[in-house]
C-alpha positions as a Markdown table, in Angstrom:
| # | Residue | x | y | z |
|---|---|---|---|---|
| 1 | Unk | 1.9 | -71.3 | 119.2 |
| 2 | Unk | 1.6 | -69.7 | 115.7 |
| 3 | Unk | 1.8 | -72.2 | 112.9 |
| 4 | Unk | 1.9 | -72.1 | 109.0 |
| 5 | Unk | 1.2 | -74.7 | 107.3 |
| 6 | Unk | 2.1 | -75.2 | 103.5 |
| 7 | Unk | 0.8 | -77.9 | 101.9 |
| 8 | Unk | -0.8 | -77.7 | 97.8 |
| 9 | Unk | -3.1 | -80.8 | 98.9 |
| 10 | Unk | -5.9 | -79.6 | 100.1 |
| 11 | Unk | -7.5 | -82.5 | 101.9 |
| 12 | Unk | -4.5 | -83.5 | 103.6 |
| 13 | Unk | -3.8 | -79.4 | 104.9 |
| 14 | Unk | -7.5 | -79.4 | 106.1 |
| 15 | Unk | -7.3 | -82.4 | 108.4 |
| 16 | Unk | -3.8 | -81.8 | 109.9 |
| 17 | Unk | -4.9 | -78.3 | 110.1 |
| 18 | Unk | -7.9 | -78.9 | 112.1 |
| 19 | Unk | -5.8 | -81.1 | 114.4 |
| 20 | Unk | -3.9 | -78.7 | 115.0 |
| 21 | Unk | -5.8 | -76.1 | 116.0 |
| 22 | Unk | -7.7 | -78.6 | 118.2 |
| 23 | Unk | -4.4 | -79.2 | 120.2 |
| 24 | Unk | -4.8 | -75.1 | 120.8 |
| 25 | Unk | -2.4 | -73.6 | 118.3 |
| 26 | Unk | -2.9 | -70.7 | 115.9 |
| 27 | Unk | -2.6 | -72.2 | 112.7 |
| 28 | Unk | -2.8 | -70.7 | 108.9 |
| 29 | Unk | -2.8 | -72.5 | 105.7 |
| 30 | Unk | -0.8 | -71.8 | 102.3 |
| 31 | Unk | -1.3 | -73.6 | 99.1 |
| 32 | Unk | 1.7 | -72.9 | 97.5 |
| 33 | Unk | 5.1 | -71.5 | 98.0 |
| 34 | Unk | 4.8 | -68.3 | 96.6 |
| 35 | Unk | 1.4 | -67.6 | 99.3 |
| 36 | Unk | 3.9 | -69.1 | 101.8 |
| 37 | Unk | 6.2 | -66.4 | 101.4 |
| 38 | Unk | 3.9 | -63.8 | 101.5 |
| 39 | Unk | 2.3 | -64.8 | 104.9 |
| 40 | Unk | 6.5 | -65.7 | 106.4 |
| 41 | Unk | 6.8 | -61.6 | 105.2 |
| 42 | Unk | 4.0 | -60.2 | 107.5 |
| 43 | Unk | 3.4 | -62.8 | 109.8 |
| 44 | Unk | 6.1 | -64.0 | 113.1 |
| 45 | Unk | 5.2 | -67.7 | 112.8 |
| 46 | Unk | 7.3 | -70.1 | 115.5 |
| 47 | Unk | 6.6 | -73.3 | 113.2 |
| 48 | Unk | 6.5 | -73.4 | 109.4 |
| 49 | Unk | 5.4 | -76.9 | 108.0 |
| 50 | Unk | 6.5 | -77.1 | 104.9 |
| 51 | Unk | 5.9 | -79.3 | 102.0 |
| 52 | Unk | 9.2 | -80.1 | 100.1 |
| 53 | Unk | 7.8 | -80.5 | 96.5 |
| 54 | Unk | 5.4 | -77.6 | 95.9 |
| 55 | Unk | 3.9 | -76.1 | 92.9 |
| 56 | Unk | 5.2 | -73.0 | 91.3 |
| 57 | Unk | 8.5 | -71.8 | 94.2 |
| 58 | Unk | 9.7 | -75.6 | 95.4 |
| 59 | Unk | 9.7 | -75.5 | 99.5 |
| 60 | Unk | 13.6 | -75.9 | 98.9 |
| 61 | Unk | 13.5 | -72.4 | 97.3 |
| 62 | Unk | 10.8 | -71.1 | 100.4 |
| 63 | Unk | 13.2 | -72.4 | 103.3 |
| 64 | Unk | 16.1 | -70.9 | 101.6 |
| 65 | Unk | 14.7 | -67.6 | 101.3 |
| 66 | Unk | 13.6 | -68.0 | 105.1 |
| 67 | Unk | 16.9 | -68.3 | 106.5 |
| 68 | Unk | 18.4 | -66.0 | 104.0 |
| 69 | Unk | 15.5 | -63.5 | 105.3 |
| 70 | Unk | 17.1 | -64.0 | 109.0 |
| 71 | Unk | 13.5 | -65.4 | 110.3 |
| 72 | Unk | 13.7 | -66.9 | 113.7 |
| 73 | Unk | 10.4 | -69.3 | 112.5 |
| 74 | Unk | 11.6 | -73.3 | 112.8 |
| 75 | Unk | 10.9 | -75.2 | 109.7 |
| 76 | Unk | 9.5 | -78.7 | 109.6 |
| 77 | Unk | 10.1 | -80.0 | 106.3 |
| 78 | Unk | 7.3 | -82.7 | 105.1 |
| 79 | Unk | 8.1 | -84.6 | 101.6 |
| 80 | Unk | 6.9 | -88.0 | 99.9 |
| 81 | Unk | 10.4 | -89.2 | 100.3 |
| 82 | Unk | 12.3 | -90.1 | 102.9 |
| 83 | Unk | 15.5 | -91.4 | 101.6 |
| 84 | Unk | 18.7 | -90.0 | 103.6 |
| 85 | Unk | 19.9 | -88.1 | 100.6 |
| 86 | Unk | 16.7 | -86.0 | 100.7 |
| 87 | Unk | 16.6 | -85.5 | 104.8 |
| 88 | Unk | 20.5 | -84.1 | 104.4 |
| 89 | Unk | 19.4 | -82.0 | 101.8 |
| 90 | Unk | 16.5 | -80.6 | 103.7 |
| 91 | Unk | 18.4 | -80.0 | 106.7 |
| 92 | Unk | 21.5 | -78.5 | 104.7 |
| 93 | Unk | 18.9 | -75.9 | 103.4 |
| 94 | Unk | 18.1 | -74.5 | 106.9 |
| 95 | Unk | 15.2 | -76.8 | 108.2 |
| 96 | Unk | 15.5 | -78.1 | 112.1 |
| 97 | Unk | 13.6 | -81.3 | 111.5 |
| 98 | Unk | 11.9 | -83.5 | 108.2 |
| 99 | Unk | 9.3 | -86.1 | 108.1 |
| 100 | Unk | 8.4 | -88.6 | 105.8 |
| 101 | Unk | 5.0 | -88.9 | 104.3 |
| 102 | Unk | 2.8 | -90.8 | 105.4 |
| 103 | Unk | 3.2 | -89.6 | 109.0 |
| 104 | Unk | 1.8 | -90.1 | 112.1 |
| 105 | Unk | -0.3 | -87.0 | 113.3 |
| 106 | Unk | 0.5 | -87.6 | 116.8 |
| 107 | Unk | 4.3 | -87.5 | 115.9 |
| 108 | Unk | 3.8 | -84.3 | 113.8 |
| 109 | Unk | 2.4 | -82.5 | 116.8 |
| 110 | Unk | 5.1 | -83.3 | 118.9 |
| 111 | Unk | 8.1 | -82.6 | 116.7 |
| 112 | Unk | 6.2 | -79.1 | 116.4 |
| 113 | Unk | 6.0 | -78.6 | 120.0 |
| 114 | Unk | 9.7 | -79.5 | 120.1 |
| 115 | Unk | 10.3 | -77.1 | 117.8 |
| 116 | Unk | 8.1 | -73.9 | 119.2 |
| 117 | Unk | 9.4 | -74.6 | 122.9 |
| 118 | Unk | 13.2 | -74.8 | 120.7 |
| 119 | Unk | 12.7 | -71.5 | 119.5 |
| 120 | Unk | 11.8 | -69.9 | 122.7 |
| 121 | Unk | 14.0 | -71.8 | 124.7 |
| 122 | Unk | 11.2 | -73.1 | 126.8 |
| 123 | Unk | 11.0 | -76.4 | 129.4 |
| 124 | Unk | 8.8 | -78.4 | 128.5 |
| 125 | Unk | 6.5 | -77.5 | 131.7 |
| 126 | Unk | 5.7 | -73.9 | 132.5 |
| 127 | Unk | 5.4 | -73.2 | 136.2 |
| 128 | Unk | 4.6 | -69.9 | 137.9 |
| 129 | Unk | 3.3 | -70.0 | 141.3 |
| 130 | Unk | 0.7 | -72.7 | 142.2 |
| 131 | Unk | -0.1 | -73.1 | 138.4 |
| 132 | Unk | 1.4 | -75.7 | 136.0 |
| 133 | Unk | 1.1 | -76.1 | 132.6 |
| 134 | Unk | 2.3 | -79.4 | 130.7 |
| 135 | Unk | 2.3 | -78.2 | 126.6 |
| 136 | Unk | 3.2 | -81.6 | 125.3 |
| 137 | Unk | 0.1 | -83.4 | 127.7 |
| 138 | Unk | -2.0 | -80.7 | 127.3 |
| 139 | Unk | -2.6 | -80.4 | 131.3 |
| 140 | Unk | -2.9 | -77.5 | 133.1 |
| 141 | Unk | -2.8 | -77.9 | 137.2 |
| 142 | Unk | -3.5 | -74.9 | 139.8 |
| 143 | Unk | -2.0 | -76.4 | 143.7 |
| 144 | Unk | -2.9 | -80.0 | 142.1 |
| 145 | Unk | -6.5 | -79.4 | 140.5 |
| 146 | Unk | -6.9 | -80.2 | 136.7 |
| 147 | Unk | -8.2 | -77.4 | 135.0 |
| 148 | Unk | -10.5 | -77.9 | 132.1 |
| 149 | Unk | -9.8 | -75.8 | 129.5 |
| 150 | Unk | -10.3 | -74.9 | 125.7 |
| 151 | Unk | -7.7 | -74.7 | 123.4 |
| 152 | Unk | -7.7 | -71.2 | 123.2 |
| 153 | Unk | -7.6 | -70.5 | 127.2 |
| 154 | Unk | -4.7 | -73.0 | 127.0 |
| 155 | Unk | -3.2 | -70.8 | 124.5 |
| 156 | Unk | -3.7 | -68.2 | 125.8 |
| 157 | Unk | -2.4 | -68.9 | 129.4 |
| 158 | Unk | 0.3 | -70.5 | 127.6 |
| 159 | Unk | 1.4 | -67.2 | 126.1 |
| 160 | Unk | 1.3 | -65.5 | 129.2 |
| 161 | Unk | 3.3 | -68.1 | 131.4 |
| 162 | Unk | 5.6 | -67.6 | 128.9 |
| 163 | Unk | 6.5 | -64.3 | 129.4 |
| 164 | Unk | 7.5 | -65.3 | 132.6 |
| 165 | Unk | 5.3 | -61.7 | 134.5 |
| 166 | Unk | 6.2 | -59.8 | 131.4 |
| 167 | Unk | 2.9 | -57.7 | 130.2 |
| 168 | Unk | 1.7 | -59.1 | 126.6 |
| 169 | Unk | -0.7 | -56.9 | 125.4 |
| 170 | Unk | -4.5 | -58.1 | 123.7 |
| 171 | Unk | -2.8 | -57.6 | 120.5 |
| 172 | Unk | -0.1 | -59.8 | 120.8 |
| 173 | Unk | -2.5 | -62.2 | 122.5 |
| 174 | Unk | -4.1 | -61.9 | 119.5 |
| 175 | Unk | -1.4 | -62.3 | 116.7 |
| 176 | Unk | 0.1 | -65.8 | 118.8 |
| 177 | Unk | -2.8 | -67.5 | 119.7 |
| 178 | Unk | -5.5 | -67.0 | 116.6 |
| 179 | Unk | -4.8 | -67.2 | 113.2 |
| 180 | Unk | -4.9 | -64.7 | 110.3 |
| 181 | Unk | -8.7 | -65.0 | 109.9 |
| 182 | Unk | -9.1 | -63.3 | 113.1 |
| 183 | Unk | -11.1 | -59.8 | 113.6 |
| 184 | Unk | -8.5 | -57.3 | 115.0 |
| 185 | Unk | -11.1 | -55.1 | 116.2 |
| 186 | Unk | -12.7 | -58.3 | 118.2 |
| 187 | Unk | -13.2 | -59.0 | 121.7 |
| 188 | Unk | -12.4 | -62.3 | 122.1 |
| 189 | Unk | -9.3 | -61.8 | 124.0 |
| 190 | Unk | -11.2 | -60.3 | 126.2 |
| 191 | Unk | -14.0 | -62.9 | 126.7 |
| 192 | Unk | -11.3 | -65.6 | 126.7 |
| 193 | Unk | -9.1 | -63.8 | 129.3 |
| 194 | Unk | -12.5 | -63.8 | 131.7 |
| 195 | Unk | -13.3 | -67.1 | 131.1 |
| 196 | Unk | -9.9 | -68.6 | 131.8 |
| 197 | Unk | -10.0 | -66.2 | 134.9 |
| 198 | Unk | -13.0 | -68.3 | 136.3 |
| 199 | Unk | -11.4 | -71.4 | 135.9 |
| 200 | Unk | -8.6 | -70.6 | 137.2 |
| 201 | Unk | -10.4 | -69.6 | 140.6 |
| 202 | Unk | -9.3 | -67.9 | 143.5 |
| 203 | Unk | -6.8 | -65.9 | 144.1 |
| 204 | Unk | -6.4 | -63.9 | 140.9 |
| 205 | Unk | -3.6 | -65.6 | 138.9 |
| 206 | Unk | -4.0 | -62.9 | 135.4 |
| 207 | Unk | -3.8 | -59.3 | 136.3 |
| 208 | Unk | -4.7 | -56.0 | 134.0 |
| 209 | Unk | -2.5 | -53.6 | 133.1 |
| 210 | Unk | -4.3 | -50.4 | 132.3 |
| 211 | Unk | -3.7 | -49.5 | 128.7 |
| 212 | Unk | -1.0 | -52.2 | 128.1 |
| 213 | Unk | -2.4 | -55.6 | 128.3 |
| 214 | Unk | -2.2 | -58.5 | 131.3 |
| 215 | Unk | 0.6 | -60.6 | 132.9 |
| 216 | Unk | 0.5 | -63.4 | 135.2 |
């Protein structure tokens, strides 16, 4: 799952980032609303957490200019209030969900899963074959056996059991399950795709297509 986070504090965005990328998702970080819109222009993000009251273009302005845009991202709207006036308003302007500050960083997580599997109209358990995968307990089973896994295998996989045997090229591996800081010219797709292709054993689970990526 691709996430943006915009938050102008920079503690606070460098914790719940790290969280987040722990719990395997692709996650970049904007300060302000304007660098908020310039990432939501170039980059296809499932999530944006957004922070109402920002410096310079208010995260009112940024989710209205997101839906007015016709991106598919779900907002999650975070703000220091959380009085009913201010949730309507939030959710008037276009966002899917809001949450109070201070919040629980387990709850966080989950309302964004709810949100990315919303957006792709995804069950909550992706199952292809013999091989399950549980995003919201972070399991992933093959004919009963726990697989240990990173969270960028789990990504990774994730991606692919989503496209339900569709081929998703190392590119779009690349733009969903790492963040902007990441080398397009690197070959960690490929490391991570032979790696998860060891734990996952025997038989072959992720195939190659020649010239156009792998499906499961």
């Amino acid at each position: 799952m691709r996430v943006l986070l915009v938050e102008d504090h920079a503690e606070l965005a460098g914790v719940v980032a790290d969280v987040l990328r722990r719990e395997g998702m692709a996650v970049d970080v904007a300060f302000d609303g304007a660098a908020a819109l310039e990432r939501t222009a170039v980059n296809d993000y499932d999530v944006v957490v957004l922070d109402r009251d920002l410096p310079g273009v208010h995260g009112d302005d940024v989710c209205r200019a997101l839906v007015t845009a016709g991106r598919e991202s779900r907002v999650l709207m975070l703000t220091a209030s959380g009085a009913v006036q201010d949730r309507v308003a939030g959710l008037e302007l276009g966002a899917e969900d809001y949450l109070a500050k201070p919040f629980a960083l387990a709850e966080l997580i989950a309302r964004i899963r709810v949100l990315g599997r919303r957006r792709r109209s995804l069950p909550p358990v992706l199952v292809r074959g013999d091989v399950c995968l549980d995003a919201a307990h972070r399991l992933v089973t093959r004919a009963g056996r726990r697989l240990d896994l990173s969270p960028k295998e789990f990504a990774v996989l994730e991606v692919l059991l989503e496209a339900d045997g569709a081929v998703i090229s190392a590119e779009e591996l690349l733009e969903r399950a790492w963040d902007e800081a990441a080398d397009p010219f690197t070959t960690t797709v490929k490391q991570t795709i032979m790696r998860l292709r060891r734990k996952l054993g025997e038989p072959p689970f992720i195939e190659t297509v020649a010239q156009a990526g792998y499906r499961v």
